[in-house]
Legacy VTK file of the C-alpha trace (Angstrom):
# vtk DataFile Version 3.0
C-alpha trace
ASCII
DATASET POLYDATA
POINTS 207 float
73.313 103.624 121.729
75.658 106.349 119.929
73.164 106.855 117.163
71.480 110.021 116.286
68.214 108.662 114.916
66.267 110.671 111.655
62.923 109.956 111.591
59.995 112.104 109.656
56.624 113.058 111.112
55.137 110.527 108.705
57.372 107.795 109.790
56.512 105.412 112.202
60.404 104.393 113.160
63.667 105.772 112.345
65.107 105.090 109.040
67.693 102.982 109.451
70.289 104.187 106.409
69.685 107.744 107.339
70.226 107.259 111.024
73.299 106.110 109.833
74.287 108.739 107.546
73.036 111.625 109.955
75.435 110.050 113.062
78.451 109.558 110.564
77.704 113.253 109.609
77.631 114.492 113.718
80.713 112.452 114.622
82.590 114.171 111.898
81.681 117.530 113.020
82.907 116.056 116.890
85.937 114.704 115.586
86.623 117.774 113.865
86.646 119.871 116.790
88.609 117.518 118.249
91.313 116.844 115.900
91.397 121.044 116.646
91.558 121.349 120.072
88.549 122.924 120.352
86.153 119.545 121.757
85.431 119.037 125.454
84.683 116.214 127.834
81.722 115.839 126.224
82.088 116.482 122.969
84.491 113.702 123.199
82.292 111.269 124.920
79.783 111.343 122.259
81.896 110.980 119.733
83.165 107.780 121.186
80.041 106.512 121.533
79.160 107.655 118.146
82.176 105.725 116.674
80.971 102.998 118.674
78.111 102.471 117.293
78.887 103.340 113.634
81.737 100.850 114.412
79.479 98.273 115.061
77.197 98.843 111.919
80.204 99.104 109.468
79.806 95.588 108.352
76.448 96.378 107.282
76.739 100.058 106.281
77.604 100.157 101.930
76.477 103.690 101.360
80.181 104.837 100.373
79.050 108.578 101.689
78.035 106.943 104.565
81.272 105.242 104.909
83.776 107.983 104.159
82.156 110.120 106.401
82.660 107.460 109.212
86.155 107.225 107.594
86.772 110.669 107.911
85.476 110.959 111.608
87.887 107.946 113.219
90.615 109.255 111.329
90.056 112.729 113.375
89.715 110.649 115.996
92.785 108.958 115.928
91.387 105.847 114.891
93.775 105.572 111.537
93.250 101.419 111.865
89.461 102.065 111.575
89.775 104.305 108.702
92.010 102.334 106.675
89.766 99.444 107.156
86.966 101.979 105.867
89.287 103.128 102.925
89.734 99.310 101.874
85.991 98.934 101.873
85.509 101.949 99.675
88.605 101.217 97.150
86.290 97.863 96.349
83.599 99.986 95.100
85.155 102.418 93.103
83.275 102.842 89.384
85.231 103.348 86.336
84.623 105.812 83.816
87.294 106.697 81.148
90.323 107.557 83.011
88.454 108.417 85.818
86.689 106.352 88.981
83.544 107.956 91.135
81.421 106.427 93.419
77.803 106.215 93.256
75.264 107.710 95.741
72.616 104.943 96.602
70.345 107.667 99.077
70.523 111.434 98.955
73.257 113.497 101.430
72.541 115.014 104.315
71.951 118.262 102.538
69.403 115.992 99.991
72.193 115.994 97.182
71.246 113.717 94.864
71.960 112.251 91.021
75.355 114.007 89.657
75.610 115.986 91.659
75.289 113.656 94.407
77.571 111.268 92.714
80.459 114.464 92.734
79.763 115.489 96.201
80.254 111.362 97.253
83.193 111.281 95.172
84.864 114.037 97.270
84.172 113.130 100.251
85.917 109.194 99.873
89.015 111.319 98.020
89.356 113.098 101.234
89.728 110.143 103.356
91.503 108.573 100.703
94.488 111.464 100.972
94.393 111.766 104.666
94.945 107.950 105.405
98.206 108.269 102.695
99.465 110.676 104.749
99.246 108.463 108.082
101.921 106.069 109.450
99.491 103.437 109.384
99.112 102.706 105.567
101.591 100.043 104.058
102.833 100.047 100.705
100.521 98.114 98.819
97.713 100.509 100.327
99.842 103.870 99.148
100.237 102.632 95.585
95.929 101.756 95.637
94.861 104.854 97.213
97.384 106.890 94.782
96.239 105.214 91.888
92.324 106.158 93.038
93.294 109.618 94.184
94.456 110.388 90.632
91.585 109.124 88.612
88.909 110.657 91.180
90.543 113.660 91.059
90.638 113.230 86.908
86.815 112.450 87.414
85.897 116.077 89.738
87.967 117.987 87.049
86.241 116.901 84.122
82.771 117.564 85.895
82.218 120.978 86.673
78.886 122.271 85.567
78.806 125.387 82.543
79.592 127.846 85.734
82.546 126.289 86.480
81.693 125.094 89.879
79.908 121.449 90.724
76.125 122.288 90.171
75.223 122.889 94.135
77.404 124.671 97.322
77.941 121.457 99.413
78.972 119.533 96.644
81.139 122.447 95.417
82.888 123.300 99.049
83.917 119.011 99.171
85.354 118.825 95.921
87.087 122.036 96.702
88.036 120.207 100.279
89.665 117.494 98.335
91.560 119.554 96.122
93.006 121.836 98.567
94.036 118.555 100.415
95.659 117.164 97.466
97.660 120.262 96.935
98.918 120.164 100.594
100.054 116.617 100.161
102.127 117.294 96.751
103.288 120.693 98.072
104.421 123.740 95.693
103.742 122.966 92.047
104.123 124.270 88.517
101.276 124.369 86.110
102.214 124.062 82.163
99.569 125.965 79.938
99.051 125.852 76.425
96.574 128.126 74.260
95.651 126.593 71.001
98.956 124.878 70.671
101.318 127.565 71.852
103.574 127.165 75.348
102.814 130.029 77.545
105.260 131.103 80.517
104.907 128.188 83.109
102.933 129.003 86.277
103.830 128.033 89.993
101.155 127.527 92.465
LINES 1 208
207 0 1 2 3 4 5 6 7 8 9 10 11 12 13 14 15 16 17 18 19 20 21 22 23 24 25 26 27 28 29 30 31 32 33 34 35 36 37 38 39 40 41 42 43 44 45 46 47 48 49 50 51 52 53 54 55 56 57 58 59 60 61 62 63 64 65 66 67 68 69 70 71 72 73 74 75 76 77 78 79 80 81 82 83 84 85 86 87 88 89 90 91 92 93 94 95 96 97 98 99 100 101 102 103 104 105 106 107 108 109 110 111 112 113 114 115 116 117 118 119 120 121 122 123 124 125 126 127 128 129 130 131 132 133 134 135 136 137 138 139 140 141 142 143 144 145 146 147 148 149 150 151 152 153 154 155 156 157 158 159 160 161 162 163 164 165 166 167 168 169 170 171 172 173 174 175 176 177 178 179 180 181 182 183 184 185 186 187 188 189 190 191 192 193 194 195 196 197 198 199 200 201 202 203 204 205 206
């Protein structure tokens, strides 16, 4: 059916929510090679029917990795009306927190990232999809001014959560947020970065 099924040697049947998460997880990787140049006939003809499927369970699915991961994948795929309708799904179940928004894990990631951590890495990964479908042709107006307003609180929310080391506690959640920034930075282009040390100007800094 399009689904790549996860099921433990304990486990009579396939869980359902993980099925879902590990095929949203494979047709990323697909579309990724694809968006690349780098798929084949059959690379491609899985990840249609992968699409399919996770297309047919997006009513149901409300994991919002689960989603931007699917998100992620059509976009790749040059779905952009199925990721949109993915990225208005996930804008209605953004948290607030202070200035910032996240959005909760309800199972653990693929790589079993869970708690904050999980909650960072989810984050992430729906501020990805959130910048690539304001970059497409299909987003109106009323969608840019959303997603922009989300982009800048999640992005307030990753920066004011880095662990003691400076990073986001584990390497997969650390490599997304670092995803999302980089992708930000693409979208806004050259910038200049104003720094102050215990109330005194320094020199500006471009980036």
């Amino acid at each position: 059916d399009g689904g790549f099924t996860q099921k433990y040697r304990w486990e009579t049947a396939p869980d359902v929510k993980q099925t879902w998460l590990l095929t949203t997880y494979v047709a990323r990787t697909l579309a990724k090679l694809k968006a690349a140049n780098a798929s084949t006939k059959e690379t491609d003809a899985v990840l249609d029917k992968a699409l399919a499927f996770l297309k047919s369970k997006s009513d149901t699915i409300l994991e919002p990795y689960t989603l931007a991961l699917y998100g992620l994948a059509a976009f790749d795929a040059g779905k952009i009306d199925e990721a949109n309708a993915v990225a208005e799904k996930l804008r209605a179940s953004a948290i607030a927190e202070g200035t910032g928004v996240y959005w909760n894990l309800e199972t653990n990631t693929p790589f079993f990232g869970w708690g904050t951590a999980g909650r960072i890495e989810t984050t992430a990964v729906v501020l990805q999809l959130l910048l690539k479908v304001n970059n497409s042709e299909g987003t109106n107006n009323e969608q840019l001014i959303l997603n922009n307003a989300l982009i800048s609180k999640a992005t307030s929310f990753l920066l004011r959560n880095k662990d003691r080391f400076g990073v986001w506690y584990s390497t997969q959640t650390t490599v997304n947020v670092l995803d999302a920034l980089l992708a930000s930075l693409k979208r806004t282009g050259a910038q200049t970065v104003e720094v102050s040390v215990n109330g005194e100007k320094l020199a500006p800094v471009s980036i």
